[in-house]
C-alpha positions as CSV (number, residue, x, y, z in Angstrom):
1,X,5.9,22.4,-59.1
2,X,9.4,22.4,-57.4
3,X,7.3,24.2,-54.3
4,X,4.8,21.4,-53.9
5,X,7.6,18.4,-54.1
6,X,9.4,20.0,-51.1
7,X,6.3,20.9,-49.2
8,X,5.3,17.0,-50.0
9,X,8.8,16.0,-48.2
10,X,8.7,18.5,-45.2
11,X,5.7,16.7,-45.0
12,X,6.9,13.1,-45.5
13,X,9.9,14.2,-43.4
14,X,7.7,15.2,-40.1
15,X,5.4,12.6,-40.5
16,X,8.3,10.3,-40.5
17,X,10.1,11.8,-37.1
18,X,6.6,11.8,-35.4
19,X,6.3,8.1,-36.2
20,X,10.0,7.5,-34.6
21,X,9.3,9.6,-31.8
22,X,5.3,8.0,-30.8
23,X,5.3,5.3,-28.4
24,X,2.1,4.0,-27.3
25,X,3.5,1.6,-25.2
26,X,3.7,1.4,-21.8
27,X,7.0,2.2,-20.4
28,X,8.5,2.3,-17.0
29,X,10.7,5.0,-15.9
30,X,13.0,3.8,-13.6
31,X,13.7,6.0,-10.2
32,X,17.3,7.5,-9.6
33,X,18.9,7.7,-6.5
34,X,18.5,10.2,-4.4
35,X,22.4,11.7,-3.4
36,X,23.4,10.2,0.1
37,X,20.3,7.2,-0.3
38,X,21.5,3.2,-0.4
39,X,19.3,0.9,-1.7
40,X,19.1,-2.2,0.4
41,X,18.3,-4.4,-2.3
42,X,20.2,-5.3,-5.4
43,X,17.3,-4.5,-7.8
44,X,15.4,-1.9,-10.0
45,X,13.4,0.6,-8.7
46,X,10.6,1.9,-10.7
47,X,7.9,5.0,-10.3
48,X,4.5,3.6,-10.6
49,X,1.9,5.1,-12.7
50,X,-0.7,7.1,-11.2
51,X,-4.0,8.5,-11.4
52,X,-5.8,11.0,-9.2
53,X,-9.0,11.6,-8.6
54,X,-10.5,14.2,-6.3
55,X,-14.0,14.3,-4.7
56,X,-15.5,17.0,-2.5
57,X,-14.5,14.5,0.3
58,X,-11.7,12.9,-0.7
59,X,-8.6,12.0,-2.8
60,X,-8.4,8.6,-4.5
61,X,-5.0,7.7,-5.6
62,X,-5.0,4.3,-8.6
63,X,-1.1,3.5,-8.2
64,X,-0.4,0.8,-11.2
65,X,2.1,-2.0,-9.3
66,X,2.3,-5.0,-11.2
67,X,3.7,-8.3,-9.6
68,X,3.2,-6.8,-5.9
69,X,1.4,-8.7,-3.8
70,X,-0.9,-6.9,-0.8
71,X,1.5,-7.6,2.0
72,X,4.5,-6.7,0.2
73,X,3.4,-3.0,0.0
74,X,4.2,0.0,2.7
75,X,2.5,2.9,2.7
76,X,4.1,6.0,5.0
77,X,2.7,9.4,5.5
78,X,5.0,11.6,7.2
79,X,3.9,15.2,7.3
80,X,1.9,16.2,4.4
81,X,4.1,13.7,2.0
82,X,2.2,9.9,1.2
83,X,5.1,7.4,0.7
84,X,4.5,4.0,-1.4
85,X,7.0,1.2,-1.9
86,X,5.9,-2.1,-3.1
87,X,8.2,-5.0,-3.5
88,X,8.1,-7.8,-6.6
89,X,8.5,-11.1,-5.2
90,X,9.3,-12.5,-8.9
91,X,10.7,-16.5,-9.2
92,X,11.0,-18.2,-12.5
93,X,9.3,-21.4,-12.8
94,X,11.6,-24.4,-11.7
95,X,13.7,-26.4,-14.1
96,X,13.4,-23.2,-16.7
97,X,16.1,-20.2,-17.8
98,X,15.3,-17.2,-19.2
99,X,15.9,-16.8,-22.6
100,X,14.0,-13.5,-23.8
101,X,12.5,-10.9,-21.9
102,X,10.3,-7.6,-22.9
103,X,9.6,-6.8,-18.8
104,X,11.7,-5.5,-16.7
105,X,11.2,-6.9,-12.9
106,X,11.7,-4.6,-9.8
107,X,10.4,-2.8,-7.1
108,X,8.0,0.7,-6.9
109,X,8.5,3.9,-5.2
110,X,6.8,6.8,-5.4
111,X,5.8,10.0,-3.2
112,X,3.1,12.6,-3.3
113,X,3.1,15.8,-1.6
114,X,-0.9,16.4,-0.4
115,X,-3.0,19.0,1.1
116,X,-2.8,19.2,4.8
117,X,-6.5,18.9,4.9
118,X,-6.5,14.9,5.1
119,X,-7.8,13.4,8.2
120,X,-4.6,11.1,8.7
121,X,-6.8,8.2,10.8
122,X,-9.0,7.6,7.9
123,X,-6.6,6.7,5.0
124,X,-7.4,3.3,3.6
125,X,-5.8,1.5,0.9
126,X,-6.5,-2.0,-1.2
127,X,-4.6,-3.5,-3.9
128,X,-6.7,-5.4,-6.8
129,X,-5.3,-7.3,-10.1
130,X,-2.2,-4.9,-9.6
131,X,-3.7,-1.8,-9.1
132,X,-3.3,0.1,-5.4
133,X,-5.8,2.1,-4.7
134,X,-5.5,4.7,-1.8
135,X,-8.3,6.7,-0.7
136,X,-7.4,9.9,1.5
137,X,-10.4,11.5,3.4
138,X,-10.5,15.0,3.9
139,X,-11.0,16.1,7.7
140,X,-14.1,16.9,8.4
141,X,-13.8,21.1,8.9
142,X,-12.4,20.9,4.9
143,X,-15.3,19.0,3.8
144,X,-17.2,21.3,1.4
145,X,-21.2,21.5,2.6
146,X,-24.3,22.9,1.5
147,X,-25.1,26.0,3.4
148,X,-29.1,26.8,3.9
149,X,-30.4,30.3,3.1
150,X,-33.2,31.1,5.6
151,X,-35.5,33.9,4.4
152,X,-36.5,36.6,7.1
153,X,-39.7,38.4,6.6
């Protein structure tokens, strides 16, 4: 008997610390600062979720950036490394104070290191409902193809 009540709380006792530890709510991690970098505005900087999905000719990037409008978003590649920055242009309606917040406002960075097999002129990007999506083509040589067999007789 005395076995099964402290099995029952080891049990109760994980169950309980996996409750307080499981989040299923979206957070944002906010980016440190790199030694020797200034920010050049006064705000929060956060990395942007991402998704990846690769195709035999190409890379699609989904880079969640909530509250950044198209034209507020620079995208950089410099060597093999894809930079993205987007900026929240965020104003509280007039005649209004904020009295509770659950959102944190501020800007996006993040960086991706990619193959070297990307054709650099054919990288497009669009942003929809907050969502950035950057498609990198792979150069034509690194495209995978079918390769015919010919019989010989």
């Amino acid at each position: 008997m005395f076995g099964k009540k402290r099995n029952q709380e080891e049990v109760n006792e994980r169950r309980q610390t996996m409750a307080e530890n499981t989040n299923l709510e979206p957070t944002k991690e906010e980016m440190e600062l790199t030694e020797g970098a200034e920010r050049t505005r006064p705000r929060r900087v956060f990395v942007p979720r991402a998704t990846i999905y690769e195709h035999n000719d190409a890379i699609t990037i989904l880079v969640d950036m909530p509250g950044v409008q198209a034209d507020n978003i620079d995208i950089v590649m410099e060597k093999n490394e894809l930079k993205i920055g987007g900026m929240v242009t965020h104003e509280a309606p007039e005649g209004y104070s904020l009295v509770y917040s659950e959102y944190s406002v501020g800007d996006y960075e993040r960086s991706f290191v990619l193959p070297r097999d990307i054709d650099r002129e054919k990288i497009e990007a669009s942003m929809k409902d907050g969502v950035l999506t950057v498609k990198l083509q792979r150069a034509e040589a690194y495209q995978a193809r079918k390769i015919d067999v010919k019989a010989i007789e």
